[in-house]
N, C-alpha and C positions, 0 to 999 in steps of 0.2 A: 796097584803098586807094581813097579818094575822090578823084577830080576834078575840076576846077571844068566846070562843064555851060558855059558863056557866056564865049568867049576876049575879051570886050568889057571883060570888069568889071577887068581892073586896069588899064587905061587911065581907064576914067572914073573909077575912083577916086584918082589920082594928081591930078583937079581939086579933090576935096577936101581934101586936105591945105593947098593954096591957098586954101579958102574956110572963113570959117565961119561965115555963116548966109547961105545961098542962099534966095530966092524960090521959089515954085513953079515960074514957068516956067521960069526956069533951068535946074532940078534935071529938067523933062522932058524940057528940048534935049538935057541931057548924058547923058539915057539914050537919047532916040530917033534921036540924031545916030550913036551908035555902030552896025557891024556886028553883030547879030548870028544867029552861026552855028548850026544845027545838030550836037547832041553827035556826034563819032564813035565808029562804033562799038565796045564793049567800056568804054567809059566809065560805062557804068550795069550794077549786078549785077541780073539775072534782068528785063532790059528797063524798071527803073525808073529815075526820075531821079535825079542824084546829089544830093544834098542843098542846099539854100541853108539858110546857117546865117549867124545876128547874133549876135554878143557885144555882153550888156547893161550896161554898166557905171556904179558910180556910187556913191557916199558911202549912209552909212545915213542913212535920210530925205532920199535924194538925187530918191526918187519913181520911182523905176526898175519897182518890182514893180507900180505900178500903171499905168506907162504900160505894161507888157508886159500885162498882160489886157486896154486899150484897144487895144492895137496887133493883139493874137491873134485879139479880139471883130471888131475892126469888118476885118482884111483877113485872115484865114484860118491865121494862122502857131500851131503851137504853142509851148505856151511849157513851156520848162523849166528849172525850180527843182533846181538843183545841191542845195540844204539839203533840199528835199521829198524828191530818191530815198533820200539819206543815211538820212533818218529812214525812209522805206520798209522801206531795206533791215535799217536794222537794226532791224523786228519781223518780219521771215521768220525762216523757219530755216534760213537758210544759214550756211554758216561768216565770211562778209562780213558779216551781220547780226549775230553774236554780238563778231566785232574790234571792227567801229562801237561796239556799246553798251559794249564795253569802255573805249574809245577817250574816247568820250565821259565816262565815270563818272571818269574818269582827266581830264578838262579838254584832252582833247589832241585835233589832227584826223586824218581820215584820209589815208591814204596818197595823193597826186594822181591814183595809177593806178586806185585803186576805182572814186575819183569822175569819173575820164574814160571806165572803162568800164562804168558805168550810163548814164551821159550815153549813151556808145554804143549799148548797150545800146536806151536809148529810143527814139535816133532810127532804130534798126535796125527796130523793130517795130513802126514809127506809118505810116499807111496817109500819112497826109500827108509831105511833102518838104519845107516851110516852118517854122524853126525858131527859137524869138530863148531862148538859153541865157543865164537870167537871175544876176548877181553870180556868173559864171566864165567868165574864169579870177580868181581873188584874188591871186595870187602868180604872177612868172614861175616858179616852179618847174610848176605849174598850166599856166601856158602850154605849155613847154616839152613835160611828158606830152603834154597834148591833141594837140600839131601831129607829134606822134611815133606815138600810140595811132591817132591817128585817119587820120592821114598827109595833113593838110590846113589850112590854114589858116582862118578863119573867114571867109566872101564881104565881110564887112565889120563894124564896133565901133561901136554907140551908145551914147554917152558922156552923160550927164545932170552939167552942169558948175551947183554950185550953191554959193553960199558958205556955210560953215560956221556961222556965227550961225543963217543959216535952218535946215540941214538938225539940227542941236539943236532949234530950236525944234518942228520937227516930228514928231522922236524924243520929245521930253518931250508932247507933246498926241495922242500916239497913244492911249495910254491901254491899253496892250494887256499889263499887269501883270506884266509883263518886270523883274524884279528887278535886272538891269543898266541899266535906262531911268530914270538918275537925271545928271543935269549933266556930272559926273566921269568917271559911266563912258560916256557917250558921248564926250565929250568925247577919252578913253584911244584909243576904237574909232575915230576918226576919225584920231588918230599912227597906229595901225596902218595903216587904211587908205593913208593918204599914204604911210607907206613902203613897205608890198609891194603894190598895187594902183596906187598910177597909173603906176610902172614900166609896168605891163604896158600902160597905156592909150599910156604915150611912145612904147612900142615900135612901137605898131599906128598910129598919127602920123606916125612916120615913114618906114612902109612905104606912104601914102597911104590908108589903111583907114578911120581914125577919124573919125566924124562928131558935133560934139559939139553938143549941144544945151541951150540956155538951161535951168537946170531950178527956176526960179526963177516964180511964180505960181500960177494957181490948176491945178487938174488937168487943167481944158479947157484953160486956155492952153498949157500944154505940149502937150497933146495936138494944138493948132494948128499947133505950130512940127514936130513928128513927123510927122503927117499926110503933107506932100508928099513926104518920102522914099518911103514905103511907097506913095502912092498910085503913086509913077513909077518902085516898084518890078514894078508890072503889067505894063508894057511885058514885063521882060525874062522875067516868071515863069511 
């Protein structure tokens, strides 16, 4: 079981729930103001650290995937793609590869336990500790595995808040010949979204987790308004 390395962060995240767009300075007072302790020990397995992990969340064309290779590029985090291991796993030859592709051919998804224990998985075998687990959880059912499998909750939620006119617009000029990338069906994927994904985003809102971010502009502006968090996430990492 994983626990949180830094007994600092759920106080300072309970300022966030209060806020939602902090300055830079701000965002360094309220991490440098805090204590922070040294892990005790038996909290880390084989004298590593326990893990910092972000949930990335956010509408299709909400810009999430690309802030997370900006965010992994420029301050050290891995980034991991819930859809990437899926498709992984299912061209190995494991018995988890062969359900996937089943699963798949079938229009259906996987079971929440596969995809929490890849996820595991990953962050088991990555030399780095710094994580931002991109579009998962989709579903509280999603949540629910993860904080069970993994026995942790995420250190905190970045949330890319963008209106729907835009994040259409962006789906349709991806260009990226996705047979569902037509008005309608994003349009369909967006009802989904709204109903089993921002549950999950409510939930981490009201635990003080969620940081939500304008996600409206060009890629560097976003990448602006992202920026401070992660930079004054240094202090505590």
């Amino acid at each position: 079981m994983w626990r949180r390395r830094f007994t600092s962060l759920p106080l300072f995240f309970s300022h966030l729930q209060q806020v939602r767009r902090v300055d830079e300075l701000k965002i360094c007072q309220a991490f440098c103001t805090e204590t922070v302790k040294p892990p005790v020990e038996g909290e880390s397995n084989s004298g590593r650290h326990s893990p910092f992990v972000a949930f990335v969340l956010g509408g299709p064309g909400s810009g999430k995937g690309t802030q997370c290779l900006k965010i992994a590029e420029t301050f050290g985090f891995d980034h991991i793609g819930a859809g990437d291991l899926l498709r992984k796993e299912m061209h190995s030859d494991s018995e988890n590869g062969a359900m996937i592709q089943k699963l798949m051919k079938e229009g259906s998804i996987a079971p929440s336990e596969v995809t929490v224990k890849l996820i595991k998985k990953a962050i088991e075998s990555a030399e780095n500790r710094k994580f931002l687990i991109d579009g998962f959880p989709r579903s509280e059912e999603n949540r629910v595995a993860y904080e069970r499998i993994i026995g942790a909750e995420p250190n905190f939620v970045l949330f890319f808040d963008c209106p729907e006119e835009v994040m259409v617009k962006r789906v349709l000029n991806r260009n990226e010949g996705r047979v569902d990338d037509n008005e309608h069906t994003v349009k369909e994927r967006l009802k989904v979204y709204k109903a089993i994904t921002l549950p999950v985003a409510n939930h981490y809102a009201k635990k003080g987790k969620l940081y939500k971010v304008d996600g409206t502009g060009t890629q560097e502006e976003i990448f602006e308004r992202v920026r401070p968090i992660f930079a004054s996430l240094r202090v505590l990492l």
